[in-house]
C-alpha positions as CSV (number, residue, x, y, z in Angstrom):
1,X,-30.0,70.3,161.4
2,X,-26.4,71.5,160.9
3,X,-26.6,71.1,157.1
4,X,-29.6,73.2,157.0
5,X,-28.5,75.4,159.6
6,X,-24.8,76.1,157.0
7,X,-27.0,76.3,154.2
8,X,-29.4,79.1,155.8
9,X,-25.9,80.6,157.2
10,X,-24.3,80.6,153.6
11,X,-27.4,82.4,151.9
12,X,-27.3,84.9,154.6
13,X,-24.1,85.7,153.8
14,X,-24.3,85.9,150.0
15,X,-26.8,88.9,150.5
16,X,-25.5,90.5,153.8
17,X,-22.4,90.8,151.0
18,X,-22.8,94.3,150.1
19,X,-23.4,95.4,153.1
20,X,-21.0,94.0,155.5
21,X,-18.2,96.2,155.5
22,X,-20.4,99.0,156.6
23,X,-22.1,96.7,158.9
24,X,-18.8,94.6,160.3
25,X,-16.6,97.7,160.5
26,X,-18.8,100.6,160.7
27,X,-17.6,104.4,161.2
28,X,-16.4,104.7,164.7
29,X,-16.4,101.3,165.5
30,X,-15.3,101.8,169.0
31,X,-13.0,98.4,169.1
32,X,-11.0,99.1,165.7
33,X,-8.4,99.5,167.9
34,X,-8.7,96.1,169.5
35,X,-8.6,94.4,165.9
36,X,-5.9,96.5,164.7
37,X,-3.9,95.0,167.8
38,X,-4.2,91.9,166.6
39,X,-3.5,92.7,162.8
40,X,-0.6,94.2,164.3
41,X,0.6,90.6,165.9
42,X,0.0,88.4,163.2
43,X,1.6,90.4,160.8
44,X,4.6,90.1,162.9
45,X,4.8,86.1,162.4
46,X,5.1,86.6,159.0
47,X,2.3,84.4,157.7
48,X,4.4,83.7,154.3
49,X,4.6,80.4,152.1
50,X,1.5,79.0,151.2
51,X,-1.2,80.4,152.8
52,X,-4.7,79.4,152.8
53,X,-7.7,81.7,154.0
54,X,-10.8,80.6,154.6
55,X,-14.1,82.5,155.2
56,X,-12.3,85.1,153.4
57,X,-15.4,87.6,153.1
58,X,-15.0,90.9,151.6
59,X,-11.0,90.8,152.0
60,X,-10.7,92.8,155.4
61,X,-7.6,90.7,155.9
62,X,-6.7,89.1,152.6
63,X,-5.0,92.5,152.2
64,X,-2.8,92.1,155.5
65,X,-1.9,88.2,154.2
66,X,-0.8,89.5,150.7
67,X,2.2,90.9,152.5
68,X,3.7,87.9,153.3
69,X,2.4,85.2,151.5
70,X,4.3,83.8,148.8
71,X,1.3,82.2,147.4
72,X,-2.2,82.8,148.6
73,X,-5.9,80.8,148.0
74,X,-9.1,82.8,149.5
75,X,-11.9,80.7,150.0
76,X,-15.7,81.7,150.9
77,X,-19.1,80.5,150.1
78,X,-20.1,83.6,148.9
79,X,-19.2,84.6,145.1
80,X,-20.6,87.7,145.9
81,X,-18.3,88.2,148.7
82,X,-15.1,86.9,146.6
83,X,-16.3,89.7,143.9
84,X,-15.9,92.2,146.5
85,X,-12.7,91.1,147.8
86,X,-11.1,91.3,144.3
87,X,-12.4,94.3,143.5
88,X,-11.4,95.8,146.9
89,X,-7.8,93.5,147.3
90,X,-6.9,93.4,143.4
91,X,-3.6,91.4,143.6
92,X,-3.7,89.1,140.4
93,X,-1.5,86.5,142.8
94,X,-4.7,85.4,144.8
95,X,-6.7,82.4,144.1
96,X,-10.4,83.0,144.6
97,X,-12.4,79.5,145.1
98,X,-16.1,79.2,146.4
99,X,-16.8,76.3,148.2
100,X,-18.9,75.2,151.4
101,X,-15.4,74.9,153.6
102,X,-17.2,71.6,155.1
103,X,-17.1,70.2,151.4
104,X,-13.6,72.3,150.3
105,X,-11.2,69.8,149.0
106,X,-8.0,71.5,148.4
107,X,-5.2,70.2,145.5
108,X,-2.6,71.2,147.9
109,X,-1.0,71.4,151.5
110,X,-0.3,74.9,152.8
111,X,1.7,76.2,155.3
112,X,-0.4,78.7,157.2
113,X,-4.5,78.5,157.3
114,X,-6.2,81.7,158.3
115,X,-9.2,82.1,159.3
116,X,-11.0,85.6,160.9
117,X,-14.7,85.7,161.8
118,X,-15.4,82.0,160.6
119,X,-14.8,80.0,163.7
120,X,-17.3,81.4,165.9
121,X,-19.8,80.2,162.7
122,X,-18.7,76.8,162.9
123,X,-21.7,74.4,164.7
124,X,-20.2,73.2,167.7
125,X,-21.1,69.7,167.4
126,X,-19.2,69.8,163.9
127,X,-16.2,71.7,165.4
128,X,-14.1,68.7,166.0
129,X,-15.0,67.5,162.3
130,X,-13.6,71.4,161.2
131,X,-10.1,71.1,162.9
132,X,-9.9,67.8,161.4
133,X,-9.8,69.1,158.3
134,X,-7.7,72.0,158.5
135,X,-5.0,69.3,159.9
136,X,-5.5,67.8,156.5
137,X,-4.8,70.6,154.6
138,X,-1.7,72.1,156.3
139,X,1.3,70.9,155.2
140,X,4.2,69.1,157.8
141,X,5.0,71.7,160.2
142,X,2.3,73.8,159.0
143,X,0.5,76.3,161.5
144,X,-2.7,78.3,161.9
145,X,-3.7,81.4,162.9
146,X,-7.3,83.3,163.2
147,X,-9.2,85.8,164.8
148,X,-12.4,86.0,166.2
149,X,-15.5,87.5,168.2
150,X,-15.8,86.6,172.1
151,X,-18.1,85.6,174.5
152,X,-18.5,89.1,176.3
153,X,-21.4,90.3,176.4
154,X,-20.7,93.6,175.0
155,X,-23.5,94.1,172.9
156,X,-26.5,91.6,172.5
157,X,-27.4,89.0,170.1
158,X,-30.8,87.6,169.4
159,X,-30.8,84.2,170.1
160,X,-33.0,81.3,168.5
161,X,-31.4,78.8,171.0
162,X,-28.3,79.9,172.8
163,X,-26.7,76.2,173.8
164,X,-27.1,75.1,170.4
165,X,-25.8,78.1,169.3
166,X,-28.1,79.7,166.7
167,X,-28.5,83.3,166.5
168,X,-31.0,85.4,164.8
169,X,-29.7,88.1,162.0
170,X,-31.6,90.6,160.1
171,X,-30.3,92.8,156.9
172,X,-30.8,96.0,155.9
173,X,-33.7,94.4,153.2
174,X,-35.7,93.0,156.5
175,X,-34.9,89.7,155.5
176,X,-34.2,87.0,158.5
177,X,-31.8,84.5,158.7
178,X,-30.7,81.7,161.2
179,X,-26.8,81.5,161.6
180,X,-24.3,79.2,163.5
181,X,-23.2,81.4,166.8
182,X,-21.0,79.6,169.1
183,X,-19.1,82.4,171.0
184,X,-16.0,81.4,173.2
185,X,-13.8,82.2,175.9
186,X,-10.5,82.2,174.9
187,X,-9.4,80.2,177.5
188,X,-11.7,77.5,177.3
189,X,-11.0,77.6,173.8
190,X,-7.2,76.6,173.8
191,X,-8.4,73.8,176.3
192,X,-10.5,72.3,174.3
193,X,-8.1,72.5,170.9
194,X,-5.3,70.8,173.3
195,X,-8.5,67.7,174.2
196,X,-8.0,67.1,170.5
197,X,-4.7,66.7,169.1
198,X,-4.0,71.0,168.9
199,X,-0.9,72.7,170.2
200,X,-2.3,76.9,170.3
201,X,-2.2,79.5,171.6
202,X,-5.4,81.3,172.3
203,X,-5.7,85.3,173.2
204,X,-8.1,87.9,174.2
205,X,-8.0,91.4,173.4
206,X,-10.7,93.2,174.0
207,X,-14.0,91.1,172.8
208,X,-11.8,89.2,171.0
209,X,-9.6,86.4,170.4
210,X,-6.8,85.7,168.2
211,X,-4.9,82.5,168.0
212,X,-1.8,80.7,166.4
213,X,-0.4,76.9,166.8
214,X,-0.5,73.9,165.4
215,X,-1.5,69.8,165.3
216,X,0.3,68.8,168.6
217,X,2.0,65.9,167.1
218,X,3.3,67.9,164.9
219,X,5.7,69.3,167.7
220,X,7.0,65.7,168.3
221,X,10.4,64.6,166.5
């Protein structure tokens, strides 16, 4: 079910693609504010040597990592939503890859892995599996950080099955699609990175979360 479920989630998103900056980030959105908090705080830890984005859409923060990052790979599904975030980023420094991040398969270790709006689209019962992985591809010492929607209740979603997380979305064509949905408290969050191996930091602002840390044996010398 998951592999259908990503495959479903990945079409959805290589034709919400020309719409999802007026759709994500529409004209006043009434929590830019809350986001721009956030931009504001992981801009100050400097996300700099080789930095590793995933999910990275139309390039609503591929921008903000370009001013640290000695060396930068952006990684989405969607080559229509890499296209756009050239087109809209247009620093010639930035790799652009598309690959299912389940299958991605990196030629090198990074020191920071980003990730905005693409954790709360990971299946839950493959979010152990996920982690895994980005422990694989951060280099010794390495840390993440990301960003993310909620669970707040703020505005509804339509929900095919709610504990399995699998949400309902419809573009601007009238086209349906099934996505992965799995919304959490930021709290419960950090526990539940610290049940498997993560040292992080998890935060609410507003309906959302940001978050920065690393592999917990990591911090052992």
């Amino acid at each position: 079910m998951s592999d259908r479920l990503i495959a479903d989630q990945i079409e959805y998103y290589r034709r919400r693609a020309p719409e999802y900056d007026l759709t994500s980030t529409p004209p006043g959105d009434p929590f830019a504010a809350d986001a721009e908090r956030i931009r504001a705080r992981i801009r100050a830890l400097r996300p700099n040597g080789r930095v590793l984005e995933l999910a990275c859409g139309t390039g609503q923060w591929t921008g903000l990592l370009t001013e640290s990052a000695d060396e930068l790979t952006a990684v989405d599904a969607s080559p229509e939503m890499l296209r756009l975030n050239a087109e809209k980023v247009a620093d010639p420094r930035i790799r652009y890859i598309t690959a299912d991040l389940f299958e991605f398969a990196p030629d090198r270790r990074y020191d920071t892995v980003f990730f905005a709006a693409w954790l709360s689209h990971v299946p839950p019962q493959r979010f152990t599996e996920f982690w895994d992985l980005v422990a694989a591809w951060l280099a010794p010492d390495g840390r993440v950080l990301f960003f993310d929607e909620a669970a707040h209740g703020l505005w509804p979603e339509d929900w095919v099955d709610r504990e399995r997380g699998i949400a309902r979305r419809r573009l601007l064509d009238g086209s349906v699609h099934r996505i992965v949905k799995a919304l959490w408290v930021p709290s419960e969050l950090q526990e539940r990175l610290g049940e498997i191996g993560w040292d992080v930091i998890v935060e609410g602002v507003g309906p959302f979360f940001w978050g920065h840390g690393g592999p917990a044996e990591a911090k052992v010398t």
